[in-house]
C-alpha positions as a Python dict, from the first residue, in 0.01 Angstrom:
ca = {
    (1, 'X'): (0, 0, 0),
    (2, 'X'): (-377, 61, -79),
    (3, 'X'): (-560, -79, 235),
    (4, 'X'): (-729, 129, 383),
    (5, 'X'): (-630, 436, 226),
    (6, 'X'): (-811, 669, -74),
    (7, 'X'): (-657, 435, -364),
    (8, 'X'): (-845, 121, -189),
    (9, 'X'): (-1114, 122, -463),
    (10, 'X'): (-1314, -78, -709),
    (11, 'X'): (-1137, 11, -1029),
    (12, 'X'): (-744, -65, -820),
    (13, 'X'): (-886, -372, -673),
    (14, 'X'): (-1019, -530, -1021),
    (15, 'X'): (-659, -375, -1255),
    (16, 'X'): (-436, -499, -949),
    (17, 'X'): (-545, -650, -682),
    (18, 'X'): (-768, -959, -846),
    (19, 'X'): (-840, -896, -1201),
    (20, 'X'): (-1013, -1251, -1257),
    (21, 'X'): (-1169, -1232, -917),
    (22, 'X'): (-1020, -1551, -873),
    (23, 'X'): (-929, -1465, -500),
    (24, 'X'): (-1342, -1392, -448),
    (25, 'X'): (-1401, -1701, -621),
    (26, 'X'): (-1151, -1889, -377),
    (27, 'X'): (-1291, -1800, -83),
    (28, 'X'): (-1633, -1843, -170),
    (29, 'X'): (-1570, -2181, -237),
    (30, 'X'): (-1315, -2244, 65),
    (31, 'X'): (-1621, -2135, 298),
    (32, 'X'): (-1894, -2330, 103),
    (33, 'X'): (-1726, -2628, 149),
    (34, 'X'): (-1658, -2581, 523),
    (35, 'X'): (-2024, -2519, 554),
    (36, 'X'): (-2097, -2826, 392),
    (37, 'X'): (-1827, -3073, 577),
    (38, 'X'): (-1985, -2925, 847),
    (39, 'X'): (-2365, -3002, 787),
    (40, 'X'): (-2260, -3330, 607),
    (41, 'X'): (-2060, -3497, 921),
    (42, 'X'): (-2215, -3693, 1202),
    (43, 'X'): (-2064, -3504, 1456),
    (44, 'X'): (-1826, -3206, 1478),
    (45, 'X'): (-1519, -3283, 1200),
    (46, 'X'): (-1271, -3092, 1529),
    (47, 'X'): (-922, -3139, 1617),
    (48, 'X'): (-734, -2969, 1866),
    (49, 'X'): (-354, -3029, 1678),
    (50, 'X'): (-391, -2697, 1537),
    (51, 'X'): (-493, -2534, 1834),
    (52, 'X'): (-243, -2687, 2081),
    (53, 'X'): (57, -2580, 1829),
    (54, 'X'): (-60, -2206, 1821),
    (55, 'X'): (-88, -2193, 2206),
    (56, 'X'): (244, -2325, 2227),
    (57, 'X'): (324, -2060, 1984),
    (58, 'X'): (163, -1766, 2212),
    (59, 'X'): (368, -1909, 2472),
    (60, 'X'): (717, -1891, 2331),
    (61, 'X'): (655, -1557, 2230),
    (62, 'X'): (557, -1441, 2583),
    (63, 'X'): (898, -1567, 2713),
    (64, 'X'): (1073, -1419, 2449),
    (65, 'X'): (882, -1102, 2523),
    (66, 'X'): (931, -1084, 2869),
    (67, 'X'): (1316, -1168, 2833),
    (68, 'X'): (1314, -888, 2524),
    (69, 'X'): (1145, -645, 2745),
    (70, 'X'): (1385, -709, 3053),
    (71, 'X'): (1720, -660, 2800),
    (72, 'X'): (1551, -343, 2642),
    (73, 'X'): (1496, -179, 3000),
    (74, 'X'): (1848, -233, 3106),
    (75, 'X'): (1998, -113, 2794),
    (76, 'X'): (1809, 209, 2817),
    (77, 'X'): (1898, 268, 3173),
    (78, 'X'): (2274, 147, 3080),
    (79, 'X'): (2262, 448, 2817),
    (80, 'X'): (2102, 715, 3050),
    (81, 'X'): (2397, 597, 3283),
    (82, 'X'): (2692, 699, 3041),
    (83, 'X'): (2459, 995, 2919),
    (84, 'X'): (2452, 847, 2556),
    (85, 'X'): (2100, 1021, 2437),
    (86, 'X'): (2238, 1330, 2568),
    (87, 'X'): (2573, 1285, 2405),
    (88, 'X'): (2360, 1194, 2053),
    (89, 'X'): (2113, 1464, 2061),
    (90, 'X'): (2092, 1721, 1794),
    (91, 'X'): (2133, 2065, 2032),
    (92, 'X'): (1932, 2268, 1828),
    (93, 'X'): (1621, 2029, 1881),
    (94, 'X'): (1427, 1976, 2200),
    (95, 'X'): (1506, 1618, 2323),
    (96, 'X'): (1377, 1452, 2602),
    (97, 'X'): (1565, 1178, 2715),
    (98, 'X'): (1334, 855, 2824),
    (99, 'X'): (1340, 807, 3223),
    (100, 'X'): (1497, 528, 3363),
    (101, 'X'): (1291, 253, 3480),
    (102, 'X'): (1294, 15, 3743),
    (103, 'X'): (1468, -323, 3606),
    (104, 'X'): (1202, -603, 3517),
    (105, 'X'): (1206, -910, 3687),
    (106, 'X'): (1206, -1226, 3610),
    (107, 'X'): (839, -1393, 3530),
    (108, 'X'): (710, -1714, 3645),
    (109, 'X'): (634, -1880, 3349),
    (110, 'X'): (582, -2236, 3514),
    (111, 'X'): (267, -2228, 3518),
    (112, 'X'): (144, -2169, 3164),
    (113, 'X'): (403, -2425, 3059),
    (114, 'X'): (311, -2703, 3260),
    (115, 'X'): (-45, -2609, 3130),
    (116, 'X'): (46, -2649, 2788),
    (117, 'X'): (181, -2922, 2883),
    (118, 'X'): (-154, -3058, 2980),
    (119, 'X'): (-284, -2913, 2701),
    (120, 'X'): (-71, -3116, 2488),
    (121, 'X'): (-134, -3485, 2629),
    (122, 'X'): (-516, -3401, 2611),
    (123, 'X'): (-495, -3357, 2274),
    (124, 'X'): (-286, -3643, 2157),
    (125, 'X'): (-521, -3879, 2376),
    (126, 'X'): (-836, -3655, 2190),
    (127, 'X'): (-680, -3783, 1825),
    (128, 'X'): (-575, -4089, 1894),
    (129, 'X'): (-898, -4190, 1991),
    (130, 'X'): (-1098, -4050, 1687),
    (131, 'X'): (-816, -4233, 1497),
    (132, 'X'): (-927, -4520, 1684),
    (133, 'X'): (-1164, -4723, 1418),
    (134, 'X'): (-1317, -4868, 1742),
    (135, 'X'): (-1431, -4509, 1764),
    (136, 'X'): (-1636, -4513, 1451),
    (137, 'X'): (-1833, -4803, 1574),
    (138, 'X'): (-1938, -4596, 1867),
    (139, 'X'): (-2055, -4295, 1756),
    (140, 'X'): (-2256, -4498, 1485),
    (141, 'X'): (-2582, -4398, 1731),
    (142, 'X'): (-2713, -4044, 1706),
    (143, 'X'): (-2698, -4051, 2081),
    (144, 'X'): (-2339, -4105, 2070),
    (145, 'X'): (-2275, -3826, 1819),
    (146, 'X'): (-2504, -3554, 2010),
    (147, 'X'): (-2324, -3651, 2309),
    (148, 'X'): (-1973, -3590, 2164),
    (149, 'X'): (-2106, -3248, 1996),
    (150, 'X'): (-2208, -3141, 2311),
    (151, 'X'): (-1850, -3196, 2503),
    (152, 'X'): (-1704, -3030, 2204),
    (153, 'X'): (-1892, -2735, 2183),
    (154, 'X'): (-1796, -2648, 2515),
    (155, 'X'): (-1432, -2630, 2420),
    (156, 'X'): (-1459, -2292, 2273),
    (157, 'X'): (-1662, -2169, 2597),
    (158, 'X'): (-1382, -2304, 2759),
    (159, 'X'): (-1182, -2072, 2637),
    (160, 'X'): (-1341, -1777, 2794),
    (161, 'X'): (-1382, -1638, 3154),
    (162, 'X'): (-1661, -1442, 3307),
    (163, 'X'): (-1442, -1205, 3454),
    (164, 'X'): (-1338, -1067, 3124),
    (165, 'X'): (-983, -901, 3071),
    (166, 'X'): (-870, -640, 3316),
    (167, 'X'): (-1043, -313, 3265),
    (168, 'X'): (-1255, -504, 2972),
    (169, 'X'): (-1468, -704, 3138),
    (170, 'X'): (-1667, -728, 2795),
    (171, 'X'): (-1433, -907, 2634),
    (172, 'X'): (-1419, -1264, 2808),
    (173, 'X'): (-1158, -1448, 2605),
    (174, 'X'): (-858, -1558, 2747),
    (175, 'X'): (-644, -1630, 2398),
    (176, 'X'): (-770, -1363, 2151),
    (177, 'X'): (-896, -999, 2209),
    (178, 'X'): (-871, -658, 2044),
    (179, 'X'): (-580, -485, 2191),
    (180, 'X'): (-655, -222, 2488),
    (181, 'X'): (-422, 36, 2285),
    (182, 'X'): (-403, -124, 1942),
    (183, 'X'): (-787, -160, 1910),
    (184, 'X'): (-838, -279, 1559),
    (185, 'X'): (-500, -514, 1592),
    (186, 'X'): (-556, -867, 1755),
    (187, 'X'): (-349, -981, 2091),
    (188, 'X'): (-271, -1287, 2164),
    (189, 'X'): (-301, -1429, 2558),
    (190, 'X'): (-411, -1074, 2589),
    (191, 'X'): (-382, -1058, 2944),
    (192, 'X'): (-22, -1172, 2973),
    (193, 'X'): (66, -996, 2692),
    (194, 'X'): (-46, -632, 2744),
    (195, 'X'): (48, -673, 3113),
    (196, 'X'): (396, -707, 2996),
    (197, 'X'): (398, -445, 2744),
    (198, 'X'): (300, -180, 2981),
    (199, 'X'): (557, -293, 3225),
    (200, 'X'): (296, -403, 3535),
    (201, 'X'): (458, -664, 3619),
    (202, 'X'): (247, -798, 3949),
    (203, 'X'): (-62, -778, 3646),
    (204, 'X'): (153, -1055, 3425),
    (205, 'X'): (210, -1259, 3720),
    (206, 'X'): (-183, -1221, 3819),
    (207, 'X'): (-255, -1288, 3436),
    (208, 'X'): (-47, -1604, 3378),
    (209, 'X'): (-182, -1792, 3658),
    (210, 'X'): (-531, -1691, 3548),
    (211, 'X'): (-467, -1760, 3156),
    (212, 'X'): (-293, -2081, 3274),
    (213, 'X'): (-582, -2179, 3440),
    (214, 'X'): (-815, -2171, 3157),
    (215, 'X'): (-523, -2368, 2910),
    (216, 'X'): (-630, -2628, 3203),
    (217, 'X'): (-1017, -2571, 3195),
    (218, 'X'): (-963, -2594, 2769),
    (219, 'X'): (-774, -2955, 2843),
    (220, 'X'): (-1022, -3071, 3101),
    (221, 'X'): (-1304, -2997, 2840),
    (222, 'X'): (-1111, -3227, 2563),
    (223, 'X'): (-1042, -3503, 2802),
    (224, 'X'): (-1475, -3470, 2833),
    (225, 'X'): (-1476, -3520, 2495),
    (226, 'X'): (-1266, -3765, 2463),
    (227, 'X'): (-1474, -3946, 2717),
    (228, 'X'): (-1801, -3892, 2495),
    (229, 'X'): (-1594, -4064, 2205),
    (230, 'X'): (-1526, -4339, 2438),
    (231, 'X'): (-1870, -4432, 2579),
}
């Protein structure tokens, strides 16, 4: 492809990549008109659907990572056994073999599931009250609606811890961050996920009861909300 590289210029990106500049165009309008629902509502036009679902998301893969990871290490260590990398090397090239590593066990996940879990029934309650047209009636007052806007703006500080990540203490999110070794490419449930990928174990189990934790604090602040909405 083009990104990034020498070839990622003007003239490629208006013969190939969006002759009409209809993409430009798109976007411009897609964020003009979130700016405007935004300054146009009453109070914050949030759900938490959307949210909930990718968390749940993050979740599954962690599982599936973990039990990926834990197959991985004892097929490796299966194949060092029968001598298989030596038996497939080219002898005329300089191979090492990998070393065998200790197997991985078997992760707690309990805890972030049950949080999601929590998560979850927050949310519903959350959207079935702003369903509610009870609800409408009252957050008619501007007291109402500054009152609601305050519980949810909290949900996204909610998110964060002011610990930080381990050996980032900069980066305080506990669902999105930069990757330690990736950089530029995005982890999810950073904590839990890089823990795993680097094989410290006691670090994932330290990480999911801290990441599950603030899925809790995140459902605590929507149930505030929801309160606000109900007042």
């Amino acid at each position: 492809g083009s990104y990034h590289s020498i070839y990622d210029s003007f003239v490629h990106y208006t013969r190939f990549g969006d002759p009409g500049g209809d993409y430009g165009i798109a976007l411009a309008q897609t964020g003009g008109r979130i700016v405007l629902r935004f300054a146009d509502a009453d109070y914050l036009p949030l759900s938490f659907n959307n949210l909930t679902d990718t968390v749940a998301l993050y979740v599954h893969e962690l599982t599936k990572l973990s039990d990926d990871t834990r197959e991985e290490i004892k097929e490796t260590n299966l194949r060092l056994k029968d001598k298989t990398f030596e038996a497939v090397s080219d002898p005329t090239e300089t191979y090492v073999a990998p070393k065998r590593e200790a197997p991985a066990p078997y992760l707690n996940f309990a805890p972030l599931q049950n949080a999601l879990v929590r998560l979850q029934e927050s949310t519903n309650k959350f959207e079935t009250v702003m369903r509610d047209t009870a609800t409408r009636g009252r957050l008619s007052s501007k007291q109402a609606q500054m009152s609601l806007d305050a519980a949810l703006l909290e949900v996204e500080h909610a998110m964060t811890r002011g610990e930080g990540l381990p050996r980032r203490p900069w980066f305080k999110h506990q669902l999105y961050a930069p990757g330690f070794y990736t950089g530029y490419g995005v982890k999810t449930l950073p904590g839990v996920r890089e823990a795993i990928e680097q094989r410290n174990w006691i670090e994932a189990d330290q990480q999911i009861s801290i990441v599950s934790a603030t899925i809790v604090k995140i459902a605590e602040q929507i149930d505030r909300a929801t309160a606000a909405a109900t007042r």
